[in-house]
PAKOLTI-635469 format. One record per residue (C-alpha): residue number from 0; residue in three letters; x, y, z. Coordinates in steps of 0.1 Angstrom, whole numbers, plus 5000, padded with zeros to 4 digits. Layout:
% residues N
NUM ALA X Y Z $
...
% end
This chain:
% residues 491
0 UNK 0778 2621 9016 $
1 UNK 0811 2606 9031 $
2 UNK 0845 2597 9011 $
3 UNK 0868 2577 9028 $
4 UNK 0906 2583 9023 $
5 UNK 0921 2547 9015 $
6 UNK 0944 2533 8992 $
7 UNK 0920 2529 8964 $
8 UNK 0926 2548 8934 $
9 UNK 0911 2584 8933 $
10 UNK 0906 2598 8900 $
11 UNK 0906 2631 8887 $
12 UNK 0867 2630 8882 $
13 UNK 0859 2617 8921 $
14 UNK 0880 2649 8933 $
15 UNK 0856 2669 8909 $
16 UNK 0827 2649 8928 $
17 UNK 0836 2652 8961 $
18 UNK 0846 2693 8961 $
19 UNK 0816 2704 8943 $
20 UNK 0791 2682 8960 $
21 UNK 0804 2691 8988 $
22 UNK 0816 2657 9002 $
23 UNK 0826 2651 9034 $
24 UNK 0859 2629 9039 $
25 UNK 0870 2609 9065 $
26 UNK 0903 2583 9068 $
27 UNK 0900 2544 9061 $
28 UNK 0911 2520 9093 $
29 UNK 0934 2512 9071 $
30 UNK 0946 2543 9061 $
31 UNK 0947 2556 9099 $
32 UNK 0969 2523 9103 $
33 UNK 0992 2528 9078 $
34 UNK 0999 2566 9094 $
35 UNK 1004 2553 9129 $
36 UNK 1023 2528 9117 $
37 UNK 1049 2552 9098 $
38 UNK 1047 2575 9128 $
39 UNK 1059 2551 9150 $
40 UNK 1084 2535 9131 $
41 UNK 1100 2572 9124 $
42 UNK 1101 2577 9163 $
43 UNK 1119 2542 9170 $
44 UNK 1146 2551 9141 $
45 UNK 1149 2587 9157 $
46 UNK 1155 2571 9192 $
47 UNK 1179 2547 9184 $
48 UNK 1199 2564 9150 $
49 UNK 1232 2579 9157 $
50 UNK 1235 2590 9120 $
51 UNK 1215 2623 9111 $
52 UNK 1186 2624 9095 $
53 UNK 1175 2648 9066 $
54 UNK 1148 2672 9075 $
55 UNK 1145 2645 9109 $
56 UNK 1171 2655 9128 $
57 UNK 1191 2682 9108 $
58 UNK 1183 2714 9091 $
59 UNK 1164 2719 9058 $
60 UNK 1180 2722 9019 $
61 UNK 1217 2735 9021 $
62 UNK 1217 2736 9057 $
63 UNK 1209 2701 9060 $
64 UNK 1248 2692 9075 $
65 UNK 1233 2712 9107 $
66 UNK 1220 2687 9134 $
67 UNK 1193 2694 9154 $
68 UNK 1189 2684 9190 $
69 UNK 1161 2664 9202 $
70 UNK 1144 2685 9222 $
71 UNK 1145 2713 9190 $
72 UNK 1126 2691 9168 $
73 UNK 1090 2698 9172 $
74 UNK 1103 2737 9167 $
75 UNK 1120 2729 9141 $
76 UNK 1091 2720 9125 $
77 UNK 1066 2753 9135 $
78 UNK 1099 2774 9124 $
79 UNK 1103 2755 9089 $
80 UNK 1064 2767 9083 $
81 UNK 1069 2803 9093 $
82 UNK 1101 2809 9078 $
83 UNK 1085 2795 9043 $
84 UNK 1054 2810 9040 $
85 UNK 1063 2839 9016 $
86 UNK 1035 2838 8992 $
87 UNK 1023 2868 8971 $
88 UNK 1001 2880 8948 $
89 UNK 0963 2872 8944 $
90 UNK 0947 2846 8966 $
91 UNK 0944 2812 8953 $
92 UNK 0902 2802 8949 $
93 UNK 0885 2781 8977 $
94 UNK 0879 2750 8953 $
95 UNK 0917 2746 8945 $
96 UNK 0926 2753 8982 $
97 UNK 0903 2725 8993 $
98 UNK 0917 2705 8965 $
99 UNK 0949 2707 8979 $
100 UNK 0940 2695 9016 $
101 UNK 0923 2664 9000 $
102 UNK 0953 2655 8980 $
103 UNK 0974 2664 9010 $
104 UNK 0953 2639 9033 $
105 UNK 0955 2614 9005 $
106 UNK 0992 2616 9003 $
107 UNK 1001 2615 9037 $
108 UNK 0973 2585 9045 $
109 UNK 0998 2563 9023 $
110 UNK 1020 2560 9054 $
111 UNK 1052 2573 9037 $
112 UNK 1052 2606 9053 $
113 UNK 1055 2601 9087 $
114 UNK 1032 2622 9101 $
115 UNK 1010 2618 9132 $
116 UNK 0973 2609 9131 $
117 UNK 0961 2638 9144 $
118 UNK 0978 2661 9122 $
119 UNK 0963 2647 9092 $
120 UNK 0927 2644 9112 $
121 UNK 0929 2685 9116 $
122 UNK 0932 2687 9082 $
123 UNK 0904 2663 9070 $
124 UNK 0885 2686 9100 $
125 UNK 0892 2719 9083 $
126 UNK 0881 2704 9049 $
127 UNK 0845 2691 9066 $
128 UNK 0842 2725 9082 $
129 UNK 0847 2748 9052 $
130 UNK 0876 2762 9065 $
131 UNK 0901 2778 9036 $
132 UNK 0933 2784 9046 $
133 UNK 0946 2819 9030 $
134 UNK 0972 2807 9003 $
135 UNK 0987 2831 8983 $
136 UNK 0991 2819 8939 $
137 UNK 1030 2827 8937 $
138 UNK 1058 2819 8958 $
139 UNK 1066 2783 8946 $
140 UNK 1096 2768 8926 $
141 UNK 1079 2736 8921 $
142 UNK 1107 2718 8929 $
143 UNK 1111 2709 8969 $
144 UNK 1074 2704 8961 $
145 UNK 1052 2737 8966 $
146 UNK 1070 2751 8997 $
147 UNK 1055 2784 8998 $
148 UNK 1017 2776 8996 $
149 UNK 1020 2745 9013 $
150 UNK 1034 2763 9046 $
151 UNK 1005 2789 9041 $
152 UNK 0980 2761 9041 $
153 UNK 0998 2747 9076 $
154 UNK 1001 2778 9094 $
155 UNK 0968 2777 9107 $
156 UNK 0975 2738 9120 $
157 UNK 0996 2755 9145 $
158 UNK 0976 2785 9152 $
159 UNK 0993 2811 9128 $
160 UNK 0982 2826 9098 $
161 UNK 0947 2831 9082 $
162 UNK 0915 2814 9072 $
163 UNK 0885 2821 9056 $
164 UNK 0855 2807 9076 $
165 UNK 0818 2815 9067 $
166 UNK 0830 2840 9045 $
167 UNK 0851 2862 9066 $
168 UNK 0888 2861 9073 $
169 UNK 0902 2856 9104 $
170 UNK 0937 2846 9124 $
171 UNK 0944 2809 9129 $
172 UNK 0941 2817 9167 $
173 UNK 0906 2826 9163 $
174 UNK 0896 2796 9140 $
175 UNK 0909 2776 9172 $
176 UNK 0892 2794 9193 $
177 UNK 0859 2792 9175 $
178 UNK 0862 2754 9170 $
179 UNK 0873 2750 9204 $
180 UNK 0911 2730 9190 $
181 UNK 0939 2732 9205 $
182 UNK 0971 2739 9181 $
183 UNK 0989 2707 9168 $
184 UNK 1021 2701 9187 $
185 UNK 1039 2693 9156 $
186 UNK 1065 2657 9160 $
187 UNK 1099 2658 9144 $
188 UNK 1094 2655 9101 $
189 UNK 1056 2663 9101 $
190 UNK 1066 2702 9089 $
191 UNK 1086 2686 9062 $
192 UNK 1059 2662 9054 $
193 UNK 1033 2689 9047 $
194 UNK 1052 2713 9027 $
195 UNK 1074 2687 9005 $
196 UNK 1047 2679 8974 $
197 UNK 1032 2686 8947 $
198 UNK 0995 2693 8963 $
199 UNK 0994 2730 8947 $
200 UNK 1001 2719 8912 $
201 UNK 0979 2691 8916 $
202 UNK 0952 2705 8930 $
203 UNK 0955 2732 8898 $
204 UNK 0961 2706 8873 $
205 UNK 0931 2687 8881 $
206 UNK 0910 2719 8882 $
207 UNK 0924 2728 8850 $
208 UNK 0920 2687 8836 $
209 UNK 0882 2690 8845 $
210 UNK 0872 2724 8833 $
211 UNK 0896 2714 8799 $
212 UNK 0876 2684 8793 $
213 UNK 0843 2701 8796 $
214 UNK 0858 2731 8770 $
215 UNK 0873 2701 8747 $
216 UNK 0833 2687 8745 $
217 UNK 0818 2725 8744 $
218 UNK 0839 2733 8714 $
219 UNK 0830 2704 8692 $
220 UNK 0794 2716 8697 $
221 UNK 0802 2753 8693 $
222 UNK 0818 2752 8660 $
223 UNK 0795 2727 8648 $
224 UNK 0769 2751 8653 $
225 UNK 0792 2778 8633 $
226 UNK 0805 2752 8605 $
227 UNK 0769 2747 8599 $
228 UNK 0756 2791 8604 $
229 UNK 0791 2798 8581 $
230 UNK 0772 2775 8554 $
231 UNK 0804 2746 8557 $
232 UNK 0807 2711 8542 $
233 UNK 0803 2684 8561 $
234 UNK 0827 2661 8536 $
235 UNK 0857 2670 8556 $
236 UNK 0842 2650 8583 $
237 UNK 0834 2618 8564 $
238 UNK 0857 2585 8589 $
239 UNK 0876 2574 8553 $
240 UNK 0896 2609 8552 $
241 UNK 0908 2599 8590 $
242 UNK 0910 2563 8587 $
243 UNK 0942 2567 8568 $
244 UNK 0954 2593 8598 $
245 UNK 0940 2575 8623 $
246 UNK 0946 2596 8657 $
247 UNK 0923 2587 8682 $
248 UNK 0912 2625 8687 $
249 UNK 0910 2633 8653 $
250 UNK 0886 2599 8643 $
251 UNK 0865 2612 8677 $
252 UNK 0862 2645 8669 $
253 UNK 0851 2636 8633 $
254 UNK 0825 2617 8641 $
255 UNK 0812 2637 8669 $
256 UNK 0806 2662 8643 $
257 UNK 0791 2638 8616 $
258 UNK 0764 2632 8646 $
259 UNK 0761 2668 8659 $
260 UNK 0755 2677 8626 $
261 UNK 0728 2647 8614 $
262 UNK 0699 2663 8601 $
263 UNK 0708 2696 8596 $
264 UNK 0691 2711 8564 $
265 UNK 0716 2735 8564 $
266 UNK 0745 2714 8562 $
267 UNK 0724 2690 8535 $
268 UNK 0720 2719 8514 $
269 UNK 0744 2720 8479 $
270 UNK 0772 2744 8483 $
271 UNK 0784 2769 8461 $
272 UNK 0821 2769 8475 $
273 UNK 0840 2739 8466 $
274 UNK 0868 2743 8503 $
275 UNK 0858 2759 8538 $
276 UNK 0890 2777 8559 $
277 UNK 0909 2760 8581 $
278 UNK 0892 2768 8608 $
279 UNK 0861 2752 8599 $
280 UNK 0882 2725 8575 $
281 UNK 0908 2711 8599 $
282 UNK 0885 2711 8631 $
283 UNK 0892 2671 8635 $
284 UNK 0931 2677 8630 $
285 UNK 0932 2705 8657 $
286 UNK 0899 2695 8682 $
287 UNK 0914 2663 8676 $
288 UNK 0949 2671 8693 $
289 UNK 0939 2688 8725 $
290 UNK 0916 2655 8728 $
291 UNK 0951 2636 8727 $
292 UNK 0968 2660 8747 $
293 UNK 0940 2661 8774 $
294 UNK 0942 2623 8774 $
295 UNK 0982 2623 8782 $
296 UNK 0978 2648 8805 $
297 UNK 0952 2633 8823 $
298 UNK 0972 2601 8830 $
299 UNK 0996 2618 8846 $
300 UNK 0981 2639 8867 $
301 UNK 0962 2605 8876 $
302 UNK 0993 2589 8883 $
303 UNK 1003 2620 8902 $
304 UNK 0972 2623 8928 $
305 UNK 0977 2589 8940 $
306 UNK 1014 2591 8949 $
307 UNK 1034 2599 8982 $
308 UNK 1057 2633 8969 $
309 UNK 1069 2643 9002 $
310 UNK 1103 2639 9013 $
311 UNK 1125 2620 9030 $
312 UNK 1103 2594 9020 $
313 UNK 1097 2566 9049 $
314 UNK 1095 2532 9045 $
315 UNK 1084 2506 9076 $
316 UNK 1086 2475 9052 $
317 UNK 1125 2480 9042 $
318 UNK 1136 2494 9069 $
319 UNK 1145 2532 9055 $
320 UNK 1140 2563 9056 $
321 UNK 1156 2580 9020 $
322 UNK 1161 2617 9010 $
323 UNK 1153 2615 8974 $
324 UNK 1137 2638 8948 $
325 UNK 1099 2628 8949 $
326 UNK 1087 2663 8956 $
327 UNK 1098 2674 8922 $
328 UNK 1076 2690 8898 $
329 UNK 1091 2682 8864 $
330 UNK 1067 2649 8861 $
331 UNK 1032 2674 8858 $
332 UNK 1050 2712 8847 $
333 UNK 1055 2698 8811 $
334 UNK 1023 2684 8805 $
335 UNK 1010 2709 8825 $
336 UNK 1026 2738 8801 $
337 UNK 1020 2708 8773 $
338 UNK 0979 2719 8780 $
339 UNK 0984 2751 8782 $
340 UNK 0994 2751 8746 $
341 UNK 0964 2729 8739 $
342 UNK 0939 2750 8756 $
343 UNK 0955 2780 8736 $
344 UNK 0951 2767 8700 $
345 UNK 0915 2754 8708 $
346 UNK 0908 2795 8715 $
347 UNK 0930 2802 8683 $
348 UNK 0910 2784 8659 $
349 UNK 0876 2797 8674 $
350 UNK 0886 2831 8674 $
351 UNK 0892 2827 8638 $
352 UNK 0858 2810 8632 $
353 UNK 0843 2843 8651 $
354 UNK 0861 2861 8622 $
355 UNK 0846 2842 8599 $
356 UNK 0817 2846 8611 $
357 UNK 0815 2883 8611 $
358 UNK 0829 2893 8583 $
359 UNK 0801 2891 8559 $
360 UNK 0807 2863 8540 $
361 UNK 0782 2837 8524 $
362 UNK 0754 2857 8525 $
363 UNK 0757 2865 8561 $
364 UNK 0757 2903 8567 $
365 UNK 0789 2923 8577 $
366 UNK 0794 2919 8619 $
367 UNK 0757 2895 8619 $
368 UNK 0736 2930 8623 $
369 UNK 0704 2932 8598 $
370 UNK 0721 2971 8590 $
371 UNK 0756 2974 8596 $
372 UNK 0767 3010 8594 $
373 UNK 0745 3026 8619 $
374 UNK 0747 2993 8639 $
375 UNK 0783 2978 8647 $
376 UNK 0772 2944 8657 $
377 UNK 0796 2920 8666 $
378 UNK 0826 2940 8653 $
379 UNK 0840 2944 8689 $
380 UNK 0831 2911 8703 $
381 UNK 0859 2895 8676 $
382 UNK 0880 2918 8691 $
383 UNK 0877 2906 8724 $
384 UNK 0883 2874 8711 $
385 UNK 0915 2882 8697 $
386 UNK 0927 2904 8729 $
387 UNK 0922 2873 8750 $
388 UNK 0935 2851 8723 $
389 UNK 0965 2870 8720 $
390 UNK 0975 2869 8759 $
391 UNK 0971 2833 8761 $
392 UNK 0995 2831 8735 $
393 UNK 1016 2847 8762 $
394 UNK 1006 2822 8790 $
395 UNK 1015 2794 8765 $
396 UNK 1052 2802 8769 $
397 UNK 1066 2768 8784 $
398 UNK 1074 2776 8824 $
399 UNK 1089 2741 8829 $
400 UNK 1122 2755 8803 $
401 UNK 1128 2781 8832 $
402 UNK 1150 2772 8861 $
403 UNK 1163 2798 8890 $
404 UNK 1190 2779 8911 $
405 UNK 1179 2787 8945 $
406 UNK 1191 2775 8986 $
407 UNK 1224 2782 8982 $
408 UNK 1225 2762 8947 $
409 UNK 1214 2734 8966 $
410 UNK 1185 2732 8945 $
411 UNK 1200 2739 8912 $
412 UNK 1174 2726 8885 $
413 UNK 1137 2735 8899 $
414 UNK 1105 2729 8878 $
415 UNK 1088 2762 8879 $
416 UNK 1058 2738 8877 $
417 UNK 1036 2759 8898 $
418 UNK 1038 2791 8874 $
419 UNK 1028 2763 8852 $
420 UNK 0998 2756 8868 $
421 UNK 0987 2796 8874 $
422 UNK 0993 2800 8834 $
423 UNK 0975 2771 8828 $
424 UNK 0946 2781 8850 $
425 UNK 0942 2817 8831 $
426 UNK 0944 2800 8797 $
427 UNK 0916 2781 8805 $
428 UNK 0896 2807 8819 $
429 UNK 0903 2825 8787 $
430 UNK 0896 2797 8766 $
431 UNK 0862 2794 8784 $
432 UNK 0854 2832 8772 $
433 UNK 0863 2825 8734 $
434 UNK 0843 2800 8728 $
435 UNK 0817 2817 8748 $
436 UNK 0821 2844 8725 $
437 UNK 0824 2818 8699 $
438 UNK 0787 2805 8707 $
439 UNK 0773 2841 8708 $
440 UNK 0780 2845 8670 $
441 UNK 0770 2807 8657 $
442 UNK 0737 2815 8677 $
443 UNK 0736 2852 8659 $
444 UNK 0743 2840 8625 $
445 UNK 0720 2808 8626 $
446 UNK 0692 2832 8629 $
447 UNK 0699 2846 8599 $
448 UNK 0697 2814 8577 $
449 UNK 0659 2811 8586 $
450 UNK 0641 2792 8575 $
451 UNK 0665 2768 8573 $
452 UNK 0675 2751 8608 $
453 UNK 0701 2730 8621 $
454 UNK 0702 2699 8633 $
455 UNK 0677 2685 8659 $
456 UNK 0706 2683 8685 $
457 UNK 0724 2719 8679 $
458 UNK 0690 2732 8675 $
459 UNK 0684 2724 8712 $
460 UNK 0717 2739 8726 $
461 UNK 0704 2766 8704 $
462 UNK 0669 2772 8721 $
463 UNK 0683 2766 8753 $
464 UNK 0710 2793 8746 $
465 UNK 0685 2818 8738 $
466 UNK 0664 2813 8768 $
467 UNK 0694 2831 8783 $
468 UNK 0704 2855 8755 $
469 UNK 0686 2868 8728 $
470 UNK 0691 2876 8688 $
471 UNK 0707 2910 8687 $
472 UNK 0688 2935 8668 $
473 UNK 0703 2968 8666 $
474 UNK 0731 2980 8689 $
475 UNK 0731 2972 8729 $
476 UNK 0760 2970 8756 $
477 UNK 0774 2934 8747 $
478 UNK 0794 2924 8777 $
479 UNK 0765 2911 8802 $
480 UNK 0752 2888 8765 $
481 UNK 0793 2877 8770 $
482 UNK 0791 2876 8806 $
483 UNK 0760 2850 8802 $
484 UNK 0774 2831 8781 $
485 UNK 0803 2821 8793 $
486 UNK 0774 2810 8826 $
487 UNK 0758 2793 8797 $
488 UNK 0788 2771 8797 $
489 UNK 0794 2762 8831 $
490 UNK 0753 2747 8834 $
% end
């Protein structure tokens, strides 16, 4: 299966198709136009220009008043990616790094960058060979775009650095060597090109959008399942309470529940309590917001996929080539920091649905053992819960309010987007293991209600979950139970 870089709008869910079906890509005639077009438009203005030309002709960020001679450029380039690739810490996952050669490809296909055909073609070759570049998570300011990992995915371009092929790591000299290529001899701009953008907090946003999204859908049905084990009411559900607060999310997730929850003789059953917590009570008010949020978040990063971000930015049709600000991050690091807080409360209130849960309420026995006391139960598992809740608290804290001048205050206000998008990544990893943990206890209490049964939809997530892990009895090592079912989710 072939997708073919063009103009057409890419969404977030056709990335999410293409990496994990394992698509090959390929440019559009008209996309390969529009690059040889801007390539040789940039070399006609570089011939005849007297005037320098930022990141062209001259040095990069505060030493951008230094001209460069002609016959420097194409060095100027290799040196720009060496000097900048400064990454540390742990390595960023294979998914995301081939995330970011796609949205790199689609960027520079627009025609705005000016770089040369076959430049982008040994990228869309390293993303149809399963070759990973090794990119390290921290190193960028998210401001001249993502510097730092954007040079560590073009090292190897040129013959430096290190990929990952077939599994083992080796030097971009002996990728080209395997593959038989020769290194790109890179053209004036084309270093420039590929390290000014935002491809690293894309290609992490849109991970994060996609595995949100399936967490936002997985925790309607989660605490569905526990609103109906915890022995809830279903009245705080009914459309006319959110008809006259009419949020989009909130009116969804309302009547997702109303039809999760059709059938259930648990939930049909009278109630001796006349409230339920919060937790179980204000589900549509909270669910209901990291719908909205997800939905704002995801238009950007939409509009942010299918837009050149490099700089300067060159354009054949006017006649210019402009040193602007397109590489900054500050359009994605709010809403990216704005999900992060989303993802965080969505594990907030399901932690405290876990505690519910356990702490033998309703007729439920104390930590959903049949004899608590010489059996501990779930006790520990809550606690989990709240140790992962409580550090995504942490990773909540806004990035994007940060800013380090940096290049000799050149670049005085930066986004710190990218730290946004590693934060966001681990709050949704964590996120993924509450509810996980979440689902473990509905599952564990619901078999205590017997005879009674949910309804005929939870009841299948139900017998599909226990195919995989099964009613605790007495007291076993809990972590693999977690471990599945935090699997369970990702089927």
């Amino acid at each position: 299966m072939t997708h073919r870089i063009s103009a057409d709008h890419l969404t977030i869910e056709r990335i999410g198709e293409i990496i994990y079906n394992n698509y090959k890509i390929e440019l559009s005639d008209d996309a390969r136009k529009r690059i040889i077009r801007s390539r040789e438009y940039l070399d006609a203005r570089i011939a005849k220009e007297e005037n320098p030309i930022y990141g062209v002709t001259t040095g990069f960020g505060s030493l951008c008043s230094v001209s460069i001679s002609k016959d420097q450029l194409s060095q100027l380039q290799v040196n720009l990616i060496k000097s900048h690739a400064c990454g540390v810490g742990e390595r960023l996952p294979n998914d995301i790094i081939k995330m970011m050669i796609l949205l790199k490809v689609q960027s520079l296909s627009y025609g705005f960058s000016g770089c040369k055909l076959d430049t982008v073609e040994r990228l869309i070759d390293m993303f149809n060979n399963d070759i990973f570049p090794i990119i390290l998570e921290q190193g960028s300011l998210g401001a001249s775009g993502d510097l730092v990992p954007l040079a560590h995915m073009s090292l190897p371009l040129v013959g430096l650095g290190e990929v990952e092929m077939n599994g083992e790591i080796v030097s971009g000299e002996e990728m080209n060597r395997r593959m038989n290529w020769k290194p790109i001899e890179l053209a004036s701009k084309e270093g420039l090109a590929l390290l000014n953008g935002t491809q690293n907090m894309s290609a992490q946003a849109v991970w994060a959008v996609l595995n949100a999204q399936r967490l936002s859908e997985w925790a309607d049905v989660i605490a569905a399942m526990s609103l109906d084990a915890f022995d809830g009411r279903i009245e705080p559900f009914t459309h006319a309470v959110h008809a006259v607060r009419p949020h989009q999310g909130q009116i969804e997730t309302a009547a997702r529940f109303r039809q999760l929850l059709e059938g259930s003789e648990l939930i049909a059953r009278p109630k001796k309590h006349v409230q339920d917590p919060y937790s179980f009570r204000c589900v549509p008010q909270v669910h209901g917001t990291v719908k909205d949020t997800l939905r704002y978040v995801y238009s950007v990063i939409d509009t942010e996929i299918n837009s050149a971000t490099d700089n300067p930015t060159v354009c054949p049709d006017e006649d210019l080539i402009i040193s602007a600000g397109n590489f900054h991050g500050e359009p994605i690091a709010l809403p990216m920091d704005y999900l992060a807080i989303a993802m965080s409360e969505l594990a907030n209130i399901s932690e405290r649905r876990i505690y519910r849960l356990v702490s033998g309420l309703r007729e439920l026995p104390s930590f959903l053992v049949a004899k608590p006391g010489l059996n501990s139960g779930f006790m520990i598992a809550q606690y989990t819960a709240a140790s992962v809740v409580s550090l995504n608290k942490s990773y909540a804290v806004p990035s994007s309010i940060d800013s380090i001048p940096s290049c000799q205050d050149q670049e005085d206000l930066v986004s710190m987007g990218a730290n946004a998008a590693i934060k966001l990544r681990k709050v949704v990893e964590n996120t993924e293991r509450v509810l996980a943990i979440e689902l473990f206890n509905a599952a564990q209490a619901l078999d205590f209600r017997r005879p009674l049964v949910s309804s005929p939809e939870l009841m299948k997530v139900y017998e599909a979950y226990r195919k995989v892990v099964p009613f605790i009895d007495t007291d076993v090592i809990m972590y693999p139970h977690i471990e599945d079912s935090v699997k369970f989710l990702r089927k």
